[in-house]
CHARMM internal coordinates of N, CA and C (Angstrom, degrees):
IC EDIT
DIST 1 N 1 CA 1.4550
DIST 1 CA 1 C 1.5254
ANGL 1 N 1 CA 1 C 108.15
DIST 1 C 2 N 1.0160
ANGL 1 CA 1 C 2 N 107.31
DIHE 1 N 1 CA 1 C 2 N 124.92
DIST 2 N 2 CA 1.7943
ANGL 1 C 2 N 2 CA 113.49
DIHE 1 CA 1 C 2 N 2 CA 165.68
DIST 2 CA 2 C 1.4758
ANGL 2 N 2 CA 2 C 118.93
DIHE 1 C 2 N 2 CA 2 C -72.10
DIST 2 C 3 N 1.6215
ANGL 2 CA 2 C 3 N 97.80
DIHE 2 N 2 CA 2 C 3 N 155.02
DIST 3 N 3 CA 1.7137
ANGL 2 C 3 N 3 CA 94.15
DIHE 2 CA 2 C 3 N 3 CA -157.80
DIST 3 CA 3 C 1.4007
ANGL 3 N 3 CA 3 C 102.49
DIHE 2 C 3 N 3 CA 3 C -71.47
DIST 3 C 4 N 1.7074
ANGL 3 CA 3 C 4 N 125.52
DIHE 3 N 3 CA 3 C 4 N -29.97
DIST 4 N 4 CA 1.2057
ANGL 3 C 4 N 4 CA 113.74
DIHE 3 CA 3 C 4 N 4 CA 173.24
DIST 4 CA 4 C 1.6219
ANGL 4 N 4 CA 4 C 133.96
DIHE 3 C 4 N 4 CA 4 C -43.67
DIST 4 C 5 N 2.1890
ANGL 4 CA 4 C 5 N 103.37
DIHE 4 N 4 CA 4 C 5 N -26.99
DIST 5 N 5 CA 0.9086
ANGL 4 C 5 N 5 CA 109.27
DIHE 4 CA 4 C 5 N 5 CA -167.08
DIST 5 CA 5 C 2.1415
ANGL 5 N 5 CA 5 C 100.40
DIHE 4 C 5 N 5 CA 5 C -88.06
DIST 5 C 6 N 1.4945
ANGL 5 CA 5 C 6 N 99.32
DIHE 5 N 5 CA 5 C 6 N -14.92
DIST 6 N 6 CA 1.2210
ANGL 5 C 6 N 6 CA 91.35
DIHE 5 CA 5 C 6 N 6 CA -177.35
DIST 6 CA 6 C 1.6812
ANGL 6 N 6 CA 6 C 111.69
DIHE 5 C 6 N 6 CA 6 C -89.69
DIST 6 C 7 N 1.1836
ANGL 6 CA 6 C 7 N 108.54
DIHE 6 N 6 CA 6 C 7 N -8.47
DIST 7 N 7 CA 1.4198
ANGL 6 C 7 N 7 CA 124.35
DIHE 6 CA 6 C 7 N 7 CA -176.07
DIST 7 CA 7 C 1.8164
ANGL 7 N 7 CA 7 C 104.38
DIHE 6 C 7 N 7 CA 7 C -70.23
DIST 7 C 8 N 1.3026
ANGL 7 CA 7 C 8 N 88.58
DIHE 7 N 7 CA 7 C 8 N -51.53
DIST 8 N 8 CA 2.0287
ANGL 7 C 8 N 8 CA 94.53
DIHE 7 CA 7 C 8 N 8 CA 179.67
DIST 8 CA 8 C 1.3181
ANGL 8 N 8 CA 8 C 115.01
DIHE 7 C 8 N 8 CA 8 C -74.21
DIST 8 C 9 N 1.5352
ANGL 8 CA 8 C 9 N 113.79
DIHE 8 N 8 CA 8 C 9 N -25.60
DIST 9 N 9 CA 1.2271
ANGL 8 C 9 N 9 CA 119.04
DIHE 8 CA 8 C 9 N 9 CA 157.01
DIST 9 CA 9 C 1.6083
ANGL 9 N 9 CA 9 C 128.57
DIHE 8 C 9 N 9 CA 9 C -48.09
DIST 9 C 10 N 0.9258
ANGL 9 CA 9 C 10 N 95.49
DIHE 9 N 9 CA 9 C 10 N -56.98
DIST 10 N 10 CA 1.5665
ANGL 9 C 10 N 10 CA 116.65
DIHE 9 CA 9 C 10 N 10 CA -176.40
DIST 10 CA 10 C 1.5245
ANGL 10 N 10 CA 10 C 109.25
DIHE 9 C 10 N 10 CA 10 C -67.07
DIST 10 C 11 N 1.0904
ANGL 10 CA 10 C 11 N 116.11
DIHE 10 N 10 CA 10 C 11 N -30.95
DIST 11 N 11 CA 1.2283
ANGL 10 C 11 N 11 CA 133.02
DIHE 10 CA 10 C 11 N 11 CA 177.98
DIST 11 CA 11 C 2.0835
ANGL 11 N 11 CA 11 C 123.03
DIHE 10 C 11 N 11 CA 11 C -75.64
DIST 11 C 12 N 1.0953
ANGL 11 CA 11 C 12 N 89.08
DIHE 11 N 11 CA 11 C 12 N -44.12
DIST 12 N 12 CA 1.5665
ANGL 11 C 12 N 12 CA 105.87
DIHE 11 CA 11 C 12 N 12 CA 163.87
DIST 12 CA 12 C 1.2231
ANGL 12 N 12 CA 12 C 116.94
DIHE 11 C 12 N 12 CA 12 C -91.56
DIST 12 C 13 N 1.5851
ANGL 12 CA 12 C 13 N 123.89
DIHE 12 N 12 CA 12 C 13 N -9.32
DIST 13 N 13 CA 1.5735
ANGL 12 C 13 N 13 CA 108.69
DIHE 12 CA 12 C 13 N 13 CA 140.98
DIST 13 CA 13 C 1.4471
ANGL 13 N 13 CA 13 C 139.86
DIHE 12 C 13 N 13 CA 13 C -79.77
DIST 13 C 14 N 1.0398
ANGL 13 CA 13 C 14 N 83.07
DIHE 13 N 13 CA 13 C 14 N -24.35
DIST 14 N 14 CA 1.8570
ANGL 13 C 14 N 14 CA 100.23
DIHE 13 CA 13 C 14 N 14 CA 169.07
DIST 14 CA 14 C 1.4604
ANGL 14 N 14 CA 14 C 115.94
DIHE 13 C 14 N 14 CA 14 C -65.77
DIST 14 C 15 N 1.6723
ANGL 14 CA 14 C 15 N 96.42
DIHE 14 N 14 CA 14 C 15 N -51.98
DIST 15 N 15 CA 1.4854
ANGL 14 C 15 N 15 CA 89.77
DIHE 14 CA 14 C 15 N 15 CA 166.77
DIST 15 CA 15 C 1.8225
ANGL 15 N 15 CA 15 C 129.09
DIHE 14 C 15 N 15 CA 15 C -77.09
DIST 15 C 16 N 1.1434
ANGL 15 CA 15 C 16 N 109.62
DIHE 15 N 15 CA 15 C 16 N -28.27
DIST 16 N 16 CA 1.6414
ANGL 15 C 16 N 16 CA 116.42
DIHE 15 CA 15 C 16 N 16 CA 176.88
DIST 16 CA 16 C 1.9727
ANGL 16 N 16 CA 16 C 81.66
DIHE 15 C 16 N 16 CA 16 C -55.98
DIST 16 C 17 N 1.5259
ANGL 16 CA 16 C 17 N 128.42
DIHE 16 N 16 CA 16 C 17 N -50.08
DIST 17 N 17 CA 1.7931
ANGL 16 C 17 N 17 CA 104.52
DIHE 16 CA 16 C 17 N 17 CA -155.68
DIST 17 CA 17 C 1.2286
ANGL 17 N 17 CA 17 C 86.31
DIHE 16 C 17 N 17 CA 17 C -60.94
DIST 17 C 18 N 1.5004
ANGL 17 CA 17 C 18 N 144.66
DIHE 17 N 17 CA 17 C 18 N -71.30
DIST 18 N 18 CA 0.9050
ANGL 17 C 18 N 18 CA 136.07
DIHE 17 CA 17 C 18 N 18 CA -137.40
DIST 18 CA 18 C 1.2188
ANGL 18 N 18 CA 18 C 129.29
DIHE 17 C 18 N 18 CA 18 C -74.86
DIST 18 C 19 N 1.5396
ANGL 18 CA 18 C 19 N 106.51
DIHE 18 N 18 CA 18 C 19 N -7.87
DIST 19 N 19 CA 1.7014
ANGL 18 C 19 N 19 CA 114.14
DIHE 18 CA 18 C 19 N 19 CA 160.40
DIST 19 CA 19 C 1.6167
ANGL 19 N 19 CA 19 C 109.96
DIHE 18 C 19 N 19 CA 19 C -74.96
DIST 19 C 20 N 1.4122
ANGL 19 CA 19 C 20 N 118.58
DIHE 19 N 19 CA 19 C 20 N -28.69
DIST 20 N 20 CA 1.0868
ANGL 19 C 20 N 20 CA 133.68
DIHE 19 CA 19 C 20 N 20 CA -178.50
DIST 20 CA 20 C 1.7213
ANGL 20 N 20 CA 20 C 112.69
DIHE 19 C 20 N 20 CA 20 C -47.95
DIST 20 C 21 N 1.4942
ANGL 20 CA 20 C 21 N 83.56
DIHE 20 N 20 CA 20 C 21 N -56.76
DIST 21 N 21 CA 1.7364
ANGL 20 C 21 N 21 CA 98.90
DIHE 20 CA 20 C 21 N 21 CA 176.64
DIST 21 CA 21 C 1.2957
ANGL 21 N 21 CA 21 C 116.89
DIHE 20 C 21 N 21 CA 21 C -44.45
DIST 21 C 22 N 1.6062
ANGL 21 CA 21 C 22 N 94.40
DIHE 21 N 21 CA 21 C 22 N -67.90
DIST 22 N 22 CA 1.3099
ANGL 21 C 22 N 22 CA 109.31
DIHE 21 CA 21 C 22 N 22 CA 170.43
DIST 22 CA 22 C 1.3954
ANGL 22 N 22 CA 22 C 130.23
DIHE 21 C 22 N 22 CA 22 C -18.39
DIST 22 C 23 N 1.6076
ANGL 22 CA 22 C 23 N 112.21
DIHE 22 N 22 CA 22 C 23 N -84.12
DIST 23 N 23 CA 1.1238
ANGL 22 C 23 N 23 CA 132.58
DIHE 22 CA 22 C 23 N 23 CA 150.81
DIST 23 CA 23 C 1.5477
ANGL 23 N 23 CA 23 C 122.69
DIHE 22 C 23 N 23 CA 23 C 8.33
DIST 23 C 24 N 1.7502
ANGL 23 CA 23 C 24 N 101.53
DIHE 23 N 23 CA 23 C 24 N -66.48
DIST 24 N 24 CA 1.2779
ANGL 23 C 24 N 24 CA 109.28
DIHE 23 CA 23 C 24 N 24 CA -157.19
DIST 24 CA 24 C 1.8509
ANGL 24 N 24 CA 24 C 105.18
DIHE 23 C 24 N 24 CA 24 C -90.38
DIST 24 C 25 N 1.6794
ANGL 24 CA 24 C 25 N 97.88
DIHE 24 N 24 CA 24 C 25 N -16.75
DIST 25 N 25 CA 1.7910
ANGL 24 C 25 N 25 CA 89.99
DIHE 24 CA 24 C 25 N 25 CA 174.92
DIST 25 CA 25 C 1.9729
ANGL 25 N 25 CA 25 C 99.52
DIHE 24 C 25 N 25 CA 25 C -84.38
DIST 25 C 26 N 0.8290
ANGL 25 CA 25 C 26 N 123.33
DIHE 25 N 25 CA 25 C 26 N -37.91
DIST 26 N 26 CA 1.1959
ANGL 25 C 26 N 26 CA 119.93
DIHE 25 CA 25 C 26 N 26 CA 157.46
DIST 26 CA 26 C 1.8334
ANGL 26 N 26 CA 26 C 121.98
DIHE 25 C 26 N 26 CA 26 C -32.31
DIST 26 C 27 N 1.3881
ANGL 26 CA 26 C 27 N 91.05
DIHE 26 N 26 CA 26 C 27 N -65.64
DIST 27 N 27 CA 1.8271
ANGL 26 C 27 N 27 CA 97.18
DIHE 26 CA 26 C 27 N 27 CA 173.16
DIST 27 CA 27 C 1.8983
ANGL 27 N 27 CA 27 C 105.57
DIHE 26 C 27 N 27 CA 27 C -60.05
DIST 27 C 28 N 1.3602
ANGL 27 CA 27 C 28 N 136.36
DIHE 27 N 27 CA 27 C 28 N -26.67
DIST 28 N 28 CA 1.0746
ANGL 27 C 28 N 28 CA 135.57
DIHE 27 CA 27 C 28 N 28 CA 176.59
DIST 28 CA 28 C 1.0155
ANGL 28 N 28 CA 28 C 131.42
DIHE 27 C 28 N 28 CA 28 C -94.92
DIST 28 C 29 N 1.5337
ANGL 28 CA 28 C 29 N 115.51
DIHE 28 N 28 CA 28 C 29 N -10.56
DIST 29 N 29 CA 1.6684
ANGL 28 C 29 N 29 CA 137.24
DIHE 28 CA 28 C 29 N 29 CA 133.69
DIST 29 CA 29 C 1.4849
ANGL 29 N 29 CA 29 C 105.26
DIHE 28 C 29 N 29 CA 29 C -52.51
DIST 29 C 30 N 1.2292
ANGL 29 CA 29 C 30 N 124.57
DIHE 29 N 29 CA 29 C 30 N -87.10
DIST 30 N 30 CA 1.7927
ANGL 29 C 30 N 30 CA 121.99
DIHE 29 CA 29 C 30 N 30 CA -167.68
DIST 30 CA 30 C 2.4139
ANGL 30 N 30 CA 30 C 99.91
DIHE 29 C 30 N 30 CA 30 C -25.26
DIST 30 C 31 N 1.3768
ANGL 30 CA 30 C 31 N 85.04
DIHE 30 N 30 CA 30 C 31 N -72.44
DIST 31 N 31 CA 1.3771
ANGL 30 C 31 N 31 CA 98.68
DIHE 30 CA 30 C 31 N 31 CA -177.79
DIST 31 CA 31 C 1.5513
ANGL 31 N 31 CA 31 C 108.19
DIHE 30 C 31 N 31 CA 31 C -26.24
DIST 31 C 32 N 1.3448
ANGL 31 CA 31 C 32 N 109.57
DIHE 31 N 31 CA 31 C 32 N -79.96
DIST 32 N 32 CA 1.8155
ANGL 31 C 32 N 32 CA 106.03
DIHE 31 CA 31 C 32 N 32 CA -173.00
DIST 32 CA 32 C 1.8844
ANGL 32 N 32 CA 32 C 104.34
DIHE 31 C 32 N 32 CA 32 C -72.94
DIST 32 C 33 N 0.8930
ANGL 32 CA 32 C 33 N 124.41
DIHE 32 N 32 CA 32 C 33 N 14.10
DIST 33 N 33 CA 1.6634
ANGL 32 C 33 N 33 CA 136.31
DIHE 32 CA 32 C 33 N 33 CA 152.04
DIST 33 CA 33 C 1.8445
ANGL 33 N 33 CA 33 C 103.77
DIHE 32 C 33 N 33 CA 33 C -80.50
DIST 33 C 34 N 1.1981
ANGL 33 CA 33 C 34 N 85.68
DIHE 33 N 33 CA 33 C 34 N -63.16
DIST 34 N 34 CA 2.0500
ANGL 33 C 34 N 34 CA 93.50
DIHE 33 CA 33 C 34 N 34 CA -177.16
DIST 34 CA 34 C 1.6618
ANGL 34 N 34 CA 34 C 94.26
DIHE 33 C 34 N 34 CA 34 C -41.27
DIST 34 C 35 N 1.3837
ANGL 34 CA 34 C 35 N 112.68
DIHE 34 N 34 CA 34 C 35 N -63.32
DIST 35 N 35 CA 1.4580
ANGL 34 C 35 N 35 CA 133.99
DIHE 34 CA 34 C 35 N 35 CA -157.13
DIST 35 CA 35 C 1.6708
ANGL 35 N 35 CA 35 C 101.36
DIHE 34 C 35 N 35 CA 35 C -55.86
DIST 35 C 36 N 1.4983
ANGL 35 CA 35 C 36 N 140.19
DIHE 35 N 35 CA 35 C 36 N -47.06
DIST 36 N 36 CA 1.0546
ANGL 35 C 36 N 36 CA 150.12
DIHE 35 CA 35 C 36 N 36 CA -120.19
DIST 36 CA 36 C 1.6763
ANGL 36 N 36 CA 36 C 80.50
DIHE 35 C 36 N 36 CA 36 C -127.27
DIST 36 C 37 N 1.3071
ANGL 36 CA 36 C 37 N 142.75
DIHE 36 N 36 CA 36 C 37 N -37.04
DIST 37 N 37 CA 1.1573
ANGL 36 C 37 N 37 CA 151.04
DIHE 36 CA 36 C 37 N 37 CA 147.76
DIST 37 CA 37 C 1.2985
ANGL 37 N 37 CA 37 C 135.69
DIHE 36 C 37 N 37 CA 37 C -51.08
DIST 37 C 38 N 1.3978
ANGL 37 CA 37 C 38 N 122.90
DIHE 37 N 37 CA 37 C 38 N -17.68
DIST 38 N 38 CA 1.5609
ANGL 37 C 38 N 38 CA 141.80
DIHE 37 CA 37 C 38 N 38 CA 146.29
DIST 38 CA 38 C 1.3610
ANGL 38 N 38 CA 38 C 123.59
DIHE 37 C 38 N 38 CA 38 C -48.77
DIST 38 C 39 N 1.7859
ANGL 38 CA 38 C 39 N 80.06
DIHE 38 N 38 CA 38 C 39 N -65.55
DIST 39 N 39 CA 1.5678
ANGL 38 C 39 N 39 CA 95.36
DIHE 38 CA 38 C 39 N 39 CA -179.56
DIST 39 CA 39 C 1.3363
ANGL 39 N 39 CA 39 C 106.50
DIHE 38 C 39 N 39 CA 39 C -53.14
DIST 39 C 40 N 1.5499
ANGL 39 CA 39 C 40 N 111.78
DIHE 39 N 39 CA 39 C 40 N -53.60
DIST 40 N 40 CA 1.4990
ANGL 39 C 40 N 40 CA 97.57
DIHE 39 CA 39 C 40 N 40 CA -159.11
DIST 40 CA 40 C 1.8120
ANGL 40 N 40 CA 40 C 110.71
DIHE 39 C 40 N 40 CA 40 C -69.63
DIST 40 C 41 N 1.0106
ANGL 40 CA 40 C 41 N 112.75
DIHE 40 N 40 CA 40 C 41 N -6.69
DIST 41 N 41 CA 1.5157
ANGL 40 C 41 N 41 CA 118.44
DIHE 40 CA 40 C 41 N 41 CA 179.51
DIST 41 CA 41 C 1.1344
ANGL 41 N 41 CA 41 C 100.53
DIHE 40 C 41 N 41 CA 41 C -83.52
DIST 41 C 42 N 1.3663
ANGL 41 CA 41 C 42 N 156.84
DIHE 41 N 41 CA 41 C 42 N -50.41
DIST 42 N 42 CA 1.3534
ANGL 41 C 42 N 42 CA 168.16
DIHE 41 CA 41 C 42 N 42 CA 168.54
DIST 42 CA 42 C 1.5486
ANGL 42 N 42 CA 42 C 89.88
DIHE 41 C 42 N 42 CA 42 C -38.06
DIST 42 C 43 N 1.6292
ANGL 42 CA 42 C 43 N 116.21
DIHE 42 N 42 CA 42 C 43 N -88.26
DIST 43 N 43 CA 1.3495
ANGL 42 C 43 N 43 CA 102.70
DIHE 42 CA 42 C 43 N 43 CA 173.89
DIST 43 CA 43 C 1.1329
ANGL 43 N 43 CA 43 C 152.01
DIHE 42 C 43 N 43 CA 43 C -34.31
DIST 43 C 44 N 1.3764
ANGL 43 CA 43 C 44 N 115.30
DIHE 43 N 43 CA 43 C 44 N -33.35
DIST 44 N 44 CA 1.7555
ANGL 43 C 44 N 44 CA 130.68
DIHE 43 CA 43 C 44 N 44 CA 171.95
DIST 44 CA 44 C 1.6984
ANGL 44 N 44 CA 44 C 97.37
DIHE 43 C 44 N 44 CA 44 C -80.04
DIST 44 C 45 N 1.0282
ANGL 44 CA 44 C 45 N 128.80
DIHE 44 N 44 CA 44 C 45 N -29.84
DIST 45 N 45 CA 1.8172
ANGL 44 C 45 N 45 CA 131.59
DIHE 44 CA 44 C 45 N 45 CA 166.00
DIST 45 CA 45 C 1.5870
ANGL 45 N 45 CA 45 C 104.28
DIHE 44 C 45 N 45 CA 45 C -48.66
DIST 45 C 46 N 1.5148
ANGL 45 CA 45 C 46 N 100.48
DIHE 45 N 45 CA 45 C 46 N -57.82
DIST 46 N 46 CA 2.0297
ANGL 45 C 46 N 46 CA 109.00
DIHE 45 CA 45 C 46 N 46 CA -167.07
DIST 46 CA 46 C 1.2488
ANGL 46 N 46 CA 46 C 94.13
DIHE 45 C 46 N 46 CA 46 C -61.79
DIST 46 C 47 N 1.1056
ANGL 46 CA 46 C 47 N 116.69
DIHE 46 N 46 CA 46 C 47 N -33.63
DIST 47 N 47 CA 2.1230
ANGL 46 C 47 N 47 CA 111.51
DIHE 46 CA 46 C 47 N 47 CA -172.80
DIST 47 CA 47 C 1.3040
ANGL 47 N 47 CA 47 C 116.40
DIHE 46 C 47 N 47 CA 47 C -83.28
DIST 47 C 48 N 1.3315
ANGL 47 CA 47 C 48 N 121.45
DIHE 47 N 47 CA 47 C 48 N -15.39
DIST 48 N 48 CA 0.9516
ANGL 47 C 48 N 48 CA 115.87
DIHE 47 CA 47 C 48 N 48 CA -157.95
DIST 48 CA 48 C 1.8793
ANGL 48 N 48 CA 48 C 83.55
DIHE 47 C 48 N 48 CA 48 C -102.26
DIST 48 C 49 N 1.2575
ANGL 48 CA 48 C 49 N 119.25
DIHE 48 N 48 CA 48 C 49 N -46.54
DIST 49 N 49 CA 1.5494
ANGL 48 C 49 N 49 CA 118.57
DIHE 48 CA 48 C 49 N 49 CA 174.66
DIST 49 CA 49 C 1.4448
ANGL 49 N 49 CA 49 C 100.86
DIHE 48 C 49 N 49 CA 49 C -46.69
DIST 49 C 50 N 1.2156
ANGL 49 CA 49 C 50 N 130.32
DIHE 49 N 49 CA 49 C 50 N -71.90
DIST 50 N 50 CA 1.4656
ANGL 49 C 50 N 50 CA 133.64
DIHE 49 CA 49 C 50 N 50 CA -176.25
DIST 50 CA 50 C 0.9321
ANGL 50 N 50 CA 50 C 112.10
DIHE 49 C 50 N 50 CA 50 C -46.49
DIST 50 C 51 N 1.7207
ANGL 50 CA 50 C 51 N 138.44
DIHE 50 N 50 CA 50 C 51 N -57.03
DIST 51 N 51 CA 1.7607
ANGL 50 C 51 N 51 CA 121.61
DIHE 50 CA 50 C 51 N 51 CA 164.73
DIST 51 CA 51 C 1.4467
ANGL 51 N 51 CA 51 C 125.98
DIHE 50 C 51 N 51 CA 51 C -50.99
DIST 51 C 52 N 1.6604
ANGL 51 CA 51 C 52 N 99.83
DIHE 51 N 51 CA 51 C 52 N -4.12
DIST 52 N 52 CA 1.4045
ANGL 51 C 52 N 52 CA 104.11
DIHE 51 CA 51 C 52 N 52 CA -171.32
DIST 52 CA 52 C 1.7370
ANGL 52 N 52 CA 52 C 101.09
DIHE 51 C 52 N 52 CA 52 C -88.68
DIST 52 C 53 N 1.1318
ANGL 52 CA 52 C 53 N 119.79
DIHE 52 N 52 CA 52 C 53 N -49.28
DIST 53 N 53 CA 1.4267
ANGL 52 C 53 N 53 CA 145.47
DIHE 52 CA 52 C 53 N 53 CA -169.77
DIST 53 CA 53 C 1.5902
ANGL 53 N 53 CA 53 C 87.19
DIHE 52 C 53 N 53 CA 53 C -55.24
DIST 53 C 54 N 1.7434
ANGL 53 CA 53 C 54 N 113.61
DIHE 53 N 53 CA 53 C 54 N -69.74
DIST 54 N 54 CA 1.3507
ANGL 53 C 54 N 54 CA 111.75
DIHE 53 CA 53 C 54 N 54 CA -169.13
DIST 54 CA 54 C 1.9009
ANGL 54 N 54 CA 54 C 124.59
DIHE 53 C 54 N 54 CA 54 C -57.44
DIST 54 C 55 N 1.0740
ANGL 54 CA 54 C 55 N 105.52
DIHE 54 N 54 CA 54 C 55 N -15.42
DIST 55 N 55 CA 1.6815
ANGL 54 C 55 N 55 CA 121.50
DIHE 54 CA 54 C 55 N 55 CA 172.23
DIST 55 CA 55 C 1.6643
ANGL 55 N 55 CA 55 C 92.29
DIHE 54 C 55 N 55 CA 55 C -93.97
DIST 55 C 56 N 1.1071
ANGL 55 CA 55 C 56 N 147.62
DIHE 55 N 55 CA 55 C 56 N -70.28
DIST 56 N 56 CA 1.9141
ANGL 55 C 56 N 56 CA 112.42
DIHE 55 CA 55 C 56 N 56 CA -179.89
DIST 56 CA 56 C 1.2817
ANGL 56 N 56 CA 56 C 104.19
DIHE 55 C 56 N 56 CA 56 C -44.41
DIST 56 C 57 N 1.4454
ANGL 56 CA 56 C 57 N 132.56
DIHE 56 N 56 CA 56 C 57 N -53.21
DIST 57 N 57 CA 1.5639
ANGL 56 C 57 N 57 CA 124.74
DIHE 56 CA 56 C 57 N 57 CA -158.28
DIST 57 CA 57 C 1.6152
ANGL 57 N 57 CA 57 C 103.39
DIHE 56 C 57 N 57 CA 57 C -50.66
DIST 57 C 58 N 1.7946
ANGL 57 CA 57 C 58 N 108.55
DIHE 57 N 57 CA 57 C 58 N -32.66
DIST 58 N 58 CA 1.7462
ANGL 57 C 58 N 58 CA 118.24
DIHE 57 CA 57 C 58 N 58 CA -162.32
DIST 58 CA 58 C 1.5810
ANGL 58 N 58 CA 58 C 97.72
DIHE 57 C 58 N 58 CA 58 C -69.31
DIST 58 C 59 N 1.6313
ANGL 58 CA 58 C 59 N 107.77
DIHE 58 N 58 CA 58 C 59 N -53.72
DIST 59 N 59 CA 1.4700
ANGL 58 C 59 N 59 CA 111.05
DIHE 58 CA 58 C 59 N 59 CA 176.57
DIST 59 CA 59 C 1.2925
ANGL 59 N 59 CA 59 C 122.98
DIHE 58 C 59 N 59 CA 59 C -50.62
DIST 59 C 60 N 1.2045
ANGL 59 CA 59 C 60 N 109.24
DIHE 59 N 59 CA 59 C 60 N -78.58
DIST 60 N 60 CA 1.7216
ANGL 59 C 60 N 60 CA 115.37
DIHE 59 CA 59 C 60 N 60 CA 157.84
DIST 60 CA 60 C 1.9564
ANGL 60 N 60 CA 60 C 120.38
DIHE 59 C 60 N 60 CA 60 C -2.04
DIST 60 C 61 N 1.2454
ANGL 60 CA 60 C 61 N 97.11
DIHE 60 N 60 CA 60 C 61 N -54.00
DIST 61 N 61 CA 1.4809
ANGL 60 C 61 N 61 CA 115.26
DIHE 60 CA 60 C 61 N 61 CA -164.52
DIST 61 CA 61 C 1.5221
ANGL 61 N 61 CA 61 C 92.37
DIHE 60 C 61 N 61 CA 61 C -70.90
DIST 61 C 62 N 1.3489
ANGL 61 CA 61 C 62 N 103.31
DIHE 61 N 61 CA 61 C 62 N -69.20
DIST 62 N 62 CA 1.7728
ANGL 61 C 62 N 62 CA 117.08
DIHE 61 CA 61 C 62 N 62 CA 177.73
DIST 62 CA 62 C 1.8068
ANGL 62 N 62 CA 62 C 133.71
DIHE 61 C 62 N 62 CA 62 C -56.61
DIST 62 C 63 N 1.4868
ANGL 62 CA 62 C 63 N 96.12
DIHE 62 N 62 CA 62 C 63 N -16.11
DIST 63 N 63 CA 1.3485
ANGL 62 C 63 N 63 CA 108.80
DIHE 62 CA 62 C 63 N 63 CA 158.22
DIST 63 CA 63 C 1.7597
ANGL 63 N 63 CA 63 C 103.60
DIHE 62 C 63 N 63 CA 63 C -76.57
DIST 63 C 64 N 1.0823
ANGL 63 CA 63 C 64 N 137.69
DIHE 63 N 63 CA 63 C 64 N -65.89
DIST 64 N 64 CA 1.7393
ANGL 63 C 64 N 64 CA 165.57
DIHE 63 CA 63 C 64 N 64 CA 172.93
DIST 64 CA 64 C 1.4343
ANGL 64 N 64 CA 64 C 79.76
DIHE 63 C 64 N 64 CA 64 C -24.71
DIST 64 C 65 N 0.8934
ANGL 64 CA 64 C 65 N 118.16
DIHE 64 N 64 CA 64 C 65 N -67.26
DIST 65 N 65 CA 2.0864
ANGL 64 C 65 N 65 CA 124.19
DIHE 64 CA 64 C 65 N 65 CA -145.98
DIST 65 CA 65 C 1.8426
ANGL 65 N 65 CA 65 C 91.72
DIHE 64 C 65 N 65 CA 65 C -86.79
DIST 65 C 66 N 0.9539
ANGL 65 CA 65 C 66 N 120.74
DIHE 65 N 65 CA 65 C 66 N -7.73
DIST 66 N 66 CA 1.9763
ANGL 65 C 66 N 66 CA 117.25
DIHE 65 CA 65 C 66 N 66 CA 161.52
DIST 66 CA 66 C 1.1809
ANGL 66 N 66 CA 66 C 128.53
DIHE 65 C 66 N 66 CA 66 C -61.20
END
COOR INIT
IC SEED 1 N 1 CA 1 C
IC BUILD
């Protein structure tokens, strides 16, 4: 092998690790994105039950007070 050929070699492994790296803080970004996106769906669920709860309590009251 010629050194040019070991030179480009060497070179596209260095770069393949470092896409590698890349890659995987990327893949561990999406993840705590996925994660941080639950929550907030979980939360907008609890509010949305609780504005729900607090509109019967409103009805409730306003049927009572007729």
């Amino acid at each position: 092998m010629g050194d040019d050929v070991a030179a480009i070699l060497l070179t596209l492994a260095a770069e393949n690790a470092d896409l590698r790296k890349q890659l995987a803080a990327s893949q561990d970004m999406l993840v705590e994105t996925a994660i941080d996106a639950g929550n907030m769906h979980a939360l907008v669920e609890a509010m949305r039950t609780e504005r729900d709860a607090w509109r019967e309590e409103a009805e409730r009251r306003n049927i009572q007070a007729a």
